[in-house]
C-alpha positions as a Markdown table, in Angstrom:
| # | Residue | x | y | z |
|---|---|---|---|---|
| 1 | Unk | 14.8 | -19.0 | 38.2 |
| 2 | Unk | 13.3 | -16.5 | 35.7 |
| 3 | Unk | 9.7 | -15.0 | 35.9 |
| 4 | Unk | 9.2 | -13.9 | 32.6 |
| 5 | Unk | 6.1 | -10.8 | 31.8 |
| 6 | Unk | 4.9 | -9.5 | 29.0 |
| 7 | Unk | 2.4 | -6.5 | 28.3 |
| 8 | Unk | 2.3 | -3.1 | 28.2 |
| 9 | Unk | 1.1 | -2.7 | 32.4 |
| 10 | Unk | 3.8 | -5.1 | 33.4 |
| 11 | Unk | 6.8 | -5.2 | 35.7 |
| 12 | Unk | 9.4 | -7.7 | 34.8 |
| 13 | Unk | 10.6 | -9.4 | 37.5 |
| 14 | Unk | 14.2 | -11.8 | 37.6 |
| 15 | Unk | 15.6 | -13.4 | 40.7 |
| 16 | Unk | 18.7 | -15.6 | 40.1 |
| 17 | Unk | 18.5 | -18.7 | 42.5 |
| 18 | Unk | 22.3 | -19.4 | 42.7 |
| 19 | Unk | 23.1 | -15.8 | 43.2 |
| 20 | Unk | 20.2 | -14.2 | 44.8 |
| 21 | Unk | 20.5 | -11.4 | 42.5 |
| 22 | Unk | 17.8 | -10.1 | 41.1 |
| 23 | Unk | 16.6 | -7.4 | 38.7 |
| 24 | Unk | 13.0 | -5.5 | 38.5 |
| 25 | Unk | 12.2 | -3.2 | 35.5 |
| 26 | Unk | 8.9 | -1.2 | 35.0 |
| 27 | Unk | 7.2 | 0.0 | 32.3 |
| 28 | Unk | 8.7 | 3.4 | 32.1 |
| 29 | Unk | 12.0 | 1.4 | 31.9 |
| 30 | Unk | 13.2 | 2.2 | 35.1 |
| 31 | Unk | 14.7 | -0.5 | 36.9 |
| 32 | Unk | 16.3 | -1.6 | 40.3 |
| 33 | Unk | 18.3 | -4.3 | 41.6 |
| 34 | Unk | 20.2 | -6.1 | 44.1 |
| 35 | Unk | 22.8 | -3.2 | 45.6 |
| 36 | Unk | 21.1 | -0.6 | 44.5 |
| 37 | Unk | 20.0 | 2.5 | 46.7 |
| 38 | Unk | 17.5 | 3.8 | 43.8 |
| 39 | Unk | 15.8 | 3.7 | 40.9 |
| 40 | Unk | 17.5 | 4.1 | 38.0 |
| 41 | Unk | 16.8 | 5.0 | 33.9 |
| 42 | Unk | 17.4 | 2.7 | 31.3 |
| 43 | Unk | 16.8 | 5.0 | 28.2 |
| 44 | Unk | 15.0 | 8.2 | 26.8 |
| 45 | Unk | 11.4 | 7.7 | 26.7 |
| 46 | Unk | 10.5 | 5.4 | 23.8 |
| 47 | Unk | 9.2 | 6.1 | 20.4 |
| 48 | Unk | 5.8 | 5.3 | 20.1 |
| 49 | Unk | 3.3 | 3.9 | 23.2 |
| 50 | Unk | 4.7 | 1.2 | 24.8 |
| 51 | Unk | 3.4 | -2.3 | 23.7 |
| 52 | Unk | 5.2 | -4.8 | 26.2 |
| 53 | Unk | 8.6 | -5.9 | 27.4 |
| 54 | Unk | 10.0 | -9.7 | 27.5 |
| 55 | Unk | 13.5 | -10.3 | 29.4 |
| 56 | Unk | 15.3 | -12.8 | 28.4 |
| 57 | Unk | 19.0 | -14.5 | 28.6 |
| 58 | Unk | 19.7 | -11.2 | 30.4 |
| 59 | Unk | 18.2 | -8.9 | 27.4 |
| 60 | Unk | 15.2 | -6.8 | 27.4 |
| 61 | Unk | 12.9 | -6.7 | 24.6 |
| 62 | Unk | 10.7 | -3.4 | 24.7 |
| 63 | Unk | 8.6 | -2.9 | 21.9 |
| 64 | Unk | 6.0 | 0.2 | 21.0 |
| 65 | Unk | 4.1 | 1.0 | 17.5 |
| 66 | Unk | 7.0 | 2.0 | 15.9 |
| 67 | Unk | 10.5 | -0.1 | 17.2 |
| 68 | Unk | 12.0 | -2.9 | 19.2 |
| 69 | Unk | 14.5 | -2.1 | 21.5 |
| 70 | Unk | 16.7 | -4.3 | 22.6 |
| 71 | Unk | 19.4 | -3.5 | 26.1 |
| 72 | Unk | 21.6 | -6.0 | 27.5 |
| 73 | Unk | 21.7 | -6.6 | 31.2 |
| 74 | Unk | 24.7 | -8.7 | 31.5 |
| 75 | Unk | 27.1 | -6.0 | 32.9 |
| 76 | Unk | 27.4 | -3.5 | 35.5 |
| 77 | Unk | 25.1 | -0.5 | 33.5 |
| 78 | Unk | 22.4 | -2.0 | 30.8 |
| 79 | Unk | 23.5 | -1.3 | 26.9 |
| 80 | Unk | 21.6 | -0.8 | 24.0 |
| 81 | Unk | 22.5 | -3.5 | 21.4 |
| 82 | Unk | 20.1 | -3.1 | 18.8 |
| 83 | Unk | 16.7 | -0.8 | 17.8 |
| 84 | Unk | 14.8 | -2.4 | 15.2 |
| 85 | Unk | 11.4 | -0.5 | 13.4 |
| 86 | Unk | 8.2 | -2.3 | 14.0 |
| 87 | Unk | 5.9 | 0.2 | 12.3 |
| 88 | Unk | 4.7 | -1.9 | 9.5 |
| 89 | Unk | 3.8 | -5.1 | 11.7 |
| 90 | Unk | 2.5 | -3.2 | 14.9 |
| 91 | Unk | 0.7 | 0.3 | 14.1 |
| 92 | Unk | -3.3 | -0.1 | 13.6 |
| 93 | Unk | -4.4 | -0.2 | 10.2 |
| 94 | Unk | -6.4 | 3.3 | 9.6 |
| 95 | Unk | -9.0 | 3.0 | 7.0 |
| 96 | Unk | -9.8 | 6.1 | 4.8 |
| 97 | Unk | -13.7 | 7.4 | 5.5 |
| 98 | Unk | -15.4 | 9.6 | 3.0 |
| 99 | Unk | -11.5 | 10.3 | 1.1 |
| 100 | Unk | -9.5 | 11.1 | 4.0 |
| 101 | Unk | -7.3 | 9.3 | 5.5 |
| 102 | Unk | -8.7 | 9.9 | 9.2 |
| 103 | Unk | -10.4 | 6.6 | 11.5 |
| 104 | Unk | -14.3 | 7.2 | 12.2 |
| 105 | Unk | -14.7 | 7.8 | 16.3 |
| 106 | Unk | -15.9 | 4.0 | 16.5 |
| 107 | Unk | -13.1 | 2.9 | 14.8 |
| 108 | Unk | -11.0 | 2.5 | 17.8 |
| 109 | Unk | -13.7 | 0.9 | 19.3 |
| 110 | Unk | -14.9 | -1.8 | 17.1 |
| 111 | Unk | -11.8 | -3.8 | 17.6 |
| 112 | Unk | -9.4 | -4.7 | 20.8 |
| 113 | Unk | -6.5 | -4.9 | 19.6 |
| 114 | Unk | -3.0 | -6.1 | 20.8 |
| 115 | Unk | 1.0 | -6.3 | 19.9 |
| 116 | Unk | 3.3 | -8.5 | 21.9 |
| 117 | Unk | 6.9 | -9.4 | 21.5 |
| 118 | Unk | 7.5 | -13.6 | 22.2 |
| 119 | Unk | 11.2 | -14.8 | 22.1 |
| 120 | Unk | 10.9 | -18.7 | 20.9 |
| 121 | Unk | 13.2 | -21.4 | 22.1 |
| 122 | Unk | 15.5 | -21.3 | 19.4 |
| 123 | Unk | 15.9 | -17.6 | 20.2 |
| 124 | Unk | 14.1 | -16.3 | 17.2 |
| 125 | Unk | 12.1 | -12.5 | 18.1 |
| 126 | Unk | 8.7 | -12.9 | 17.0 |
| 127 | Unk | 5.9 | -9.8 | 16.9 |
| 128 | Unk | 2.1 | -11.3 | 17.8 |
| 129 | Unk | -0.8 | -9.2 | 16.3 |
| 130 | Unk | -4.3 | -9.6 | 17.8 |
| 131 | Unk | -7.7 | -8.3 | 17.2 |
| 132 | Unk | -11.0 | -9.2 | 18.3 |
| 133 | Unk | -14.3 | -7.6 | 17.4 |
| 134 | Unk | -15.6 | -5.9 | 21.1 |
| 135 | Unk | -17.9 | -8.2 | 22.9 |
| 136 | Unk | -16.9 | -11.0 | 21.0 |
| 137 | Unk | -14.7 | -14.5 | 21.8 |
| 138 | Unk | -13.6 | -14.3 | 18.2 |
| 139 | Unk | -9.5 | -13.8 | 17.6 |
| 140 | Unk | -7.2 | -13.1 | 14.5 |
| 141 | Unk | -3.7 | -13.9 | 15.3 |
| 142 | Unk | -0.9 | -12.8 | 12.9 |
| 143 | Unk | 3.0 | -13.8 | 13.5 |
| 144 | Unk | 5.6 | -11.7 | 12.3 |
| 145 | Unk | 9.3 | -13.2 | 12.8 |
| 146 | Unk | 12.4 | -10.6 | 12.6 |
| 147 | Unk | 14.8 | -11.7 | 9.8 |
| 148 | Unk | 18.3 | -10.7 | 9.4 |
| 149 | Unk | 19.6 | -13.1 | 6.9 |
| 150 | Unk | 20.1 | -11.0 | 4.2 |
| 151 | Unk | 21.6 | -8.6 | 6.3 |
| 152 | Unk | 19.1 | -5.9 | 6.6 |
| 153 | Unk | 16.2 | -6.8 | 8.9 |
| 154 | Unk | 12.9 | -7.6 | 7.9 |
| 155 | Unk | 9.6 | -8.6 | 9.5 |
| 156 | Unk | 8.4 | -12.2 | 7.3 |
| 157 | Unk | 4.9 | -13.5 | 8.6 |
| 158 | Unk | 5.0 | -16.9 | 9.1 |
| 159 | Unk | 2.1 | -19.4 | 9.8 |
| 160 | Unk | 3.3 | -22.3 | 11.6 |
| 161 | Unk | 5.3 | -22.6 | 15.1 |
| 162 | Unk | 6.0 | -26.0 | 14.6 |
| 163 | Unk | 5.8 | -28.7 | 17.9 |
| 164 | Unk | 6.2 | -25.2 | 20.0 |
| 165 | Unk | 3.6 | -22.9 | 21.4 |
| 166 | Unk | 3.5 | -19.5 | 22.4 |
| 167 | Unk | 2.4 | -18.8 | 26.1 |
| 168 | Unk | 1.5 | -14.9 | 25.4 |
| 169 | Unk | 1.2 | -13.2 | 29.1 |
| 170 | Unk | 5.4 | -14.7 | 29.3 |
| 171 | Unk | 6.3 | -13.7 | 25.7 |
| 172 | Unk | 7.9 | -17.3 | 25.7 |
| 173 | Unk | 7.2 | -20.2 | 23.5 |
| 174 | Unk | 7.6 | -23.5 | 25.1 |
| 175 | Unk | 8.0 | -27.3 | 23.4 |
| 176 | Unk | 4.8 | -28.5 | 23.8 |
| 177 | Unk | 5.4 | -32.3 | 24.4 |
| 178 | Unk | 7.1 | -30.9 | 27.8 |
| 179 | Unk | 4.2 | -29.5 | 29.1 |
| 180 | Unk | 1.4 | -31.6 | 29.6 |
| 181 | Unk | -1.8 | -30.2 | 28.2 |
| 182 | Unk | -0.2 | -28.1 | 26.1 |
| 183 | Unk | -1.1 | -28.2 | 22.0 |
| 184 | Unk | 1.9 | -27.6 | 19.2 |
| 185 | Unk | 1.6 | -24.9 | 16.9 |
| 186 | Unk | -1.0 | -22.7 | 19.4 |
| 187 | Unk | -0.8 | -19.4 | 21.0 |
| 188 | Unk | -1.8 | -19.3 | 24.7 |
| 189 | Unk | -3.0 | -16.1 | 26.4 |
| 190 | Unk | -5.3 | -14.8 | 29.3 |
| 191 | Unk | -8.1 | -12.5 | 28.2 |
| 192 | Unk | -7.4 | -10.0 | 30.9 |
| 193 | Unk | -4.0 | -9.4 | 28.4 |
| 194 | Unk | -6.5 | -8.8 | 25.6 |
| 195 | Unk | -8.9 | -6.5 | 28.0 |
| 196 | Unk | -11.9 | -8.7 | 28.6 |
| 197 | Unk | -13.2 | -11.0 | 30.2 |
| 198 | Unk | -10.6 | -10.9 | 33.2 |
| 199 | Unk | -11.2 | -14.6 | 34.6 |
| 200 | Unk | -10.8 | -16.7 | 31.1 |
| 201 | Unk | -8.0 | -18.4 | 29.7 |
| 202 | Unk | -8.1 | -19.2 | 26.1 |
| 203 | Unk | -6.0 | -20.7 | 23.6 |
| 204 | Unk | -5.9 | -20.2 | 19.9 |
| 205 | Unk | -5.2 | -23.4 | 17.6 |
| 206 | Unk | -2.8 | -22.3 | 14.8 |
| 207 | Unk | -3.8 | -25.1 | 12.5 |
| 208 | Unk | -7.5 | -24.6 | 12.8 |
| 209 | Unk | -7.9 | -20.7 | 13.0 |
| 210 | Unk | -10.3 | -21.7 | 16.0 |
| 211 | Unk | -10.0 | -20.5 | 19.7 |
| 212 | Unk | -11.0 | -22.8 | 22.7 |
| 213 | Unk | -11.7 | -20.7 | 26.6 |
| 214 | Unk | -10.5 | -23.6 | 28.9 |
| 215 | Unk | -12.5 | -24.6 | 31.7 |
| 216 | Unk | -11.4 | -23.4 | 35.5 |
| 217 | Unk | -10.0 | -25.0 | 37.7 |
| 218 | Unk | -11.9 | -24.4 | 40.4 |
| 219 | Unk | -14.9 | -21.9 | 39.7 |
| 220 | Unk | -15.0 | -20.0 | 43.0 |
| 221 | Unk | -11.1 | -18.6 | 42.2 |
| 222 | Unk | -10.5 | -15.8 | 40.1 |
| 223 | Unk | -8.0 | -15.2 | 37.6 |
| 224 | Unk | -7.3 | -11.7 | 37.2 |
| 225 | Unk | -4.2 | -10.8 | 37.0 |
| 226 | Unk | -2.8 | -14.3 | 37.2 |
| 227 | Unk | 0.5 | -15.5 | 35.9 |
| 228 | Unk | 1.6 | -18.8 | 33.9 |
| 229 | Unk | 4.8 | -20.8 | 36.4 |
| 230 | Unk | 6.1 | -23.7 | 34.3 |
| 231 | Unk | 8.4 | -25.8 | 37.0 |
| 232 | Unk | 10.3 | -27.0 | 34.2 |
| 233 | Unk | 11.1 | -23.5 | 32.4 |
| 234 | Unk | 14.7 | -22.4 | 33.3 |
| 235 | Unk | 16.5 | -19.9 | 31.9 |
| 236 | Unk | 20.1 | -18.0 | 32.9 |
């Protein structure tokens, strides 16, 4: 069984259910698991603030402003495989004030927004942009997917996500007609991962630019810091 998180305050957690193994790495990209006395350091500190992590098929995906890095868990010590720039899909878009290229002190106010990395089912590496005007329930999502095809990679925006769906706070997309209640081509996602509003769920409809908060179940229990658990979700 995997619990997959996403997000920059996160701690990924994996437990094998054959095996009992299991894995935990935090945000600094330290990490511990079964057998081990101590904590232990993956890498140097990132470039760039940290933006989330997604593990996955026994790779980590951390991704900050400027690059996703990639490290592969499958034997004894984690390995780098791959460090990809991000820069021009990720870093805020500074506007130039009076001729100079600086952001007004409200600037970084005005607007909440986010970067996640989502792995999809047919194990494509997508990059999520949000932003959202403060006190507002208003979104803009953007979808960047990493392409390699012609050799060097790229980052190509795409628009559609097909009869799949992206469950954000998992960095995970999921077929939709296996999970009842879920719509195709729409990006789920907590608003305590987009820093507001810590007891809302919402999801975002792809087709129709619109975003719908979804009731409760029941009123009296909060939300914060809760967690998506699809039963049927497995992964190796």
């Amino acid at each position: 069984m995997l619990v997959p998180c996403s997000g920059s305050y996160d701690t990924i957690l994996w437990i094998d259910e054959r095996s009992k193994d299991y894995l935990v790495i935090g945000e600094d990209l330290a990490y511990f698991k079964k057998g081990d006395n101590s904590w232990k350091k993956i890498s140097d500190q990132l470039s760039g603030s940290q933006k989330g992590m997604v593990f996955k098929d026994h790779k980590l995906y951390a991704l900050t402003e400027e690059e996703l890095r990639i490290f592969d868990f499958s034997g004894e010590f984690p390995l780098q495989v791959s460090r990809v720039n991000v820069g021009g899909c990720v870093k805020l878009e500074i506007k130039k004030i009076g001729g100079m290229r600086s952001p007004a002190p409200w600037e970084f106010y005005k607007l909440r927004r986010r970067s996640n990395v989502v792995l999809t089912l047919g194990g494509d590496v997508l990059i999520v942009r949000s932003k959202s005007p403060c006190m507002s329930c208003s979104w803009n999502f953007r979808i960047f997917k990493m392409d390699s095809s012609n050799g060097n990679i790229k980052w190509k925006e795409i628009f559609s996500l097909g009869d799949e769906a992206i469950i954000l706070d998992l960095g995970i997309t999921v077929l939709a007609k296996d999970q009842e209640g879920i719509t195709s081509n729409s990006i789920y996602f907590t608003a305590h991962e987009m820093d507001w509003f810590d007891t809302d769920i919402f999801v975002f409809n792809l087709d129709t630019n619109k975003v719908e908060q979804l009731p409760q179940l029941v009123s009296s229990v909060s939300f914060t810091e809760a967690r998506w658990f699809l039963p049927s979700f497995r992964n190796g």
